[in-house]
C-alpha positions in Angstrom: 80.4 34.9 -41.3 81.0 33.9 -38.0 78.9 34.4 -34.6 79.3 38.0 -33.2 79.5 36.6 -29.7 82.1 34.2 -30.8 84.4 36.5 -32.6 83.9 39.1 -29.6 85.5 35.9 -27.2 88.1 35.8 -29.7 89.1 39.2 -29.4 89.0 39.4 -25.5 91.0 35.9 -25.6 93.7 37.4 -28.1 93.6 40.8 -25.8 94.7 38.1 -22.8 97.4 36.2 -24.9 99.0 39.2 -26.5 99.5 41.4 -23.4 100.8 38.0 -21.7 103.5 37.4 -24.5 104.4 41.4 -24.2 105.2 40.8 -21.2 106.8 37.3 -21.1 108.1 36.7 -24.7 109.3 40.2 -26.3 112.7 40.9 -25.0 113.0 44.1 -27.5 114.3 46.7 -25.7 112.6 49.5 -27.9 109.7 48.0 -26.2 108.0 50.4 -23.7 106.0 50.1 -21.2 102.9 48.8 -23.7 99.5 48.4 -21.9 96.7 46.1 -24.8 93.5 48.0 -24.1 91.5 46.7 -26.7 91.5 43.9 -29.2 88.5 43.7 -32.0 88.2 40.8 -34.7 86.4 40.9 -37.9 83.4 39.0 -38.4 85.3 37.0 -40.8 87.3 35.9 -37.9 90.5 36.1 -40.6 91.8 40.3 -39.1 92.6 41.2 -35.4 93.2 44.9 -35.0 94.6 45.3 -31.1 94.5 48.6 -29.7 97.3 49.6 -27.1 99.0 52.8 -25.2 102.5 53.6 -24.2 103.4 55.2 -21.3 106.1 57.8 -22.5 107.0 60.4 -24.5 106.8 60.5 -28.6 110.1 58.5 -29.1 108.9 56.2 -26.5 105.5 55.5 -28.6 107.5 55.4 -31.9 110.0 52.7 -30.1 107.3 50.4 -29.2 105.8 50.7 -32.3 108.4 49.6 -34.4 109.3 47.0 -31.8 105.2 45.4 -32.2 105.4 45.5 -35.5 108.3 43.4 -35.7 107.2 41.1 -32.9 103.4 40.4 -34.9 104.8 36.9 -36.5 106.0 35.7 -32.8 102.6 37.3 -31.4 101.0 35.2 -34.1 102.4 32.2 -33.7 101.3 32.5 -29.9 97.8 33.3 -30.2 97.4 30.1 -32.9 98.7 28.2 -30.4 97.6 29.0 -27.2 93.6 29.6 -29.0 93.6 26.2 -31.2 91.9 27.7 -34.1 92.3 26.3 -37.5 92.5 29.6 -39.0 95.0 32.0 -37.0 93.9 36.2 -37.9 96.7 38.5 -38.9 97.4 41.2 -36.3 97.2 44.5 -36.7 98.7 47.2 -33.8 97.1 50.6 -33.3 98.0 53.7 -30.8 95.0 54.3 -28.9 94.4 57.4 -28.8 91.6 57.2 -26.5 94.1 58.5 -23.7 95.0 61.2 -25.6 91.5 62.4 -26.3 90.4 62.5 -22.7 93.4 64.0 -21.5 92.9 67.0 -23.8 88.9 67.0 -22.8 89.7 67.5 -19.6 92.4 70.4 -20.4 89.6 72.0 -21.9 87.0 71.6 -19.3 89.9 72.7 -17.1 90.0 75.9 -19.4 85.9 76.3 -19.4 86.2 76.1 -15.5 89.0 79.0 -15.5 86.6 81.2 -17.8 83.6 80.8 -15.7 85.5 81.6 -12.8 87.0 84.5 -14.3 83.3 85.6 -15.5 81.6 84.8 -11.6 84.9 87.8 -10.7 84.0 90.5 -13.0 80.0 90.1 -12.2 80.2 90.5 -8.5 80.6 94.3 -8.6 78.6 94.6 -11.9 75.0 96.2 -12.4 72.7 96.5 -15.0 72.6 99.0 -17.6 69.0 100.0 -17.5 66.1 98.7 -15.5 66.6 95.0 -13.8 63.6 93.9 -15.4 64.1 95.3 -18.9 60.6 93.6 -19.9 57.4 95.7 -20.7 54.6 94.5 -19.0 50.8 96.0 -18.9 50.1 98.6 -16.7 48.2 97.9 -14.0 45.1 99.9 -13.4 44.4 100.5 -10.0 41.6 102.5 -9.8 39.8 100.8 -12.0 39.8 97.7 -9.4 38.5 99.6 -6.6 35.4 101.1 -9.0 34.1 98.0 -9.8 34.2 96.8 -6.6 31.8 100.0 -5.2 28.5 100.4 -5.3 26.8 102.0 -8.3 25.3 105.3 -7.4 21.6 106.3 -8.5 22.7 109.1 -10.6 25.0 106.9 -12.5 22.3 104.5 -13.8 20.8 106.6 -16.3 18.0 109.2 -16.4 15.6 107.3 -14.1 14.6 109.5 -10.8 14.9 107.8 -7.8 11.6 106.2 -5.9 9.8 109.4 -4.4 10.7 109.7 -1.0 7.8 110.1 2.3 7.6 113.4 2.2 6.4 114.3 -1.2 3.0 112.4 -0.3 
């Protein structure tokens, strides 16, 4: 097993060499317009898988597909000897879809946007069904603030008379 850090400067120095030669060496003219996005080695350092997109339609991507994957000795032989390793890794071409995918993310956040913007229409003159607040709460006793608040009353205490008054003595 090799060092991760090494065979991660492998794959970005591979990425570098192979887009060069694209554009330099392949004269196939089912070649596209290729763009190398990516390029990841095994720890092994023996298989290089490098990731690219096509700008184009389906025939387009097909084309340069069939063109790369005739090309891979010549891209080969260029990477061995531009690199200097004893060991050259076999390539291996994949579509990226990565493109793809955030294209049609964005088509459907486009589509959530439409939706919510629809919903924010058919609100604006809309009301509720029953109360605004359809929550029961506990009723709140006013009255029975305020009597706890006053001042007790003598009759209220109890059977007690009240203290005799001047008069009576």
């Amino acid at each position: 097993m090799a060092d991760p850090a090494r065979a991660r400067k492998l794959a970005v120095r591979i990425r570098q060499i192979v887009s060069a030669a694209i554009e330099t060496q392949i004269k196939d003219p089912r070649l596209g317009m290729v763009t190398v996005t990516d390029a990841r080695v095994t720890s092994d350092l023996r298989e290089a898988t490098v990731f690219y997109t096509v700008y184009g339609d389906e025939t387009a991507i097909a084309d340069s597909a069939t063109a790369l994957a005739s090309a891979t000795g010549v891209l080969r032989s260029t990477v061995g000897k531009q690199t200097g390793i004893k060991f050259v890794p076999s390539l291996e071409f994949v579509a990226d879809i990565v493109p793809d995918t955030a294209r049609e993310l964005e088509e459907a956040l486009e589509r959530a946007r439409h939706a919510d913007a629809e919903l924010a229409r058919a609100r604006e003159g809309a009301s509720y069904a029953g109360e605004p607040d359809p929550y029961r709460r506990p009723a709140e006793d006013d009255d029975e603030d305020e009597d706890d608040t006053a001042v007790p009353h003598a009759a209220d205490e109890g059977s007690e008379d009240p203290a005799p008054t001047r008069s009576a003595l």
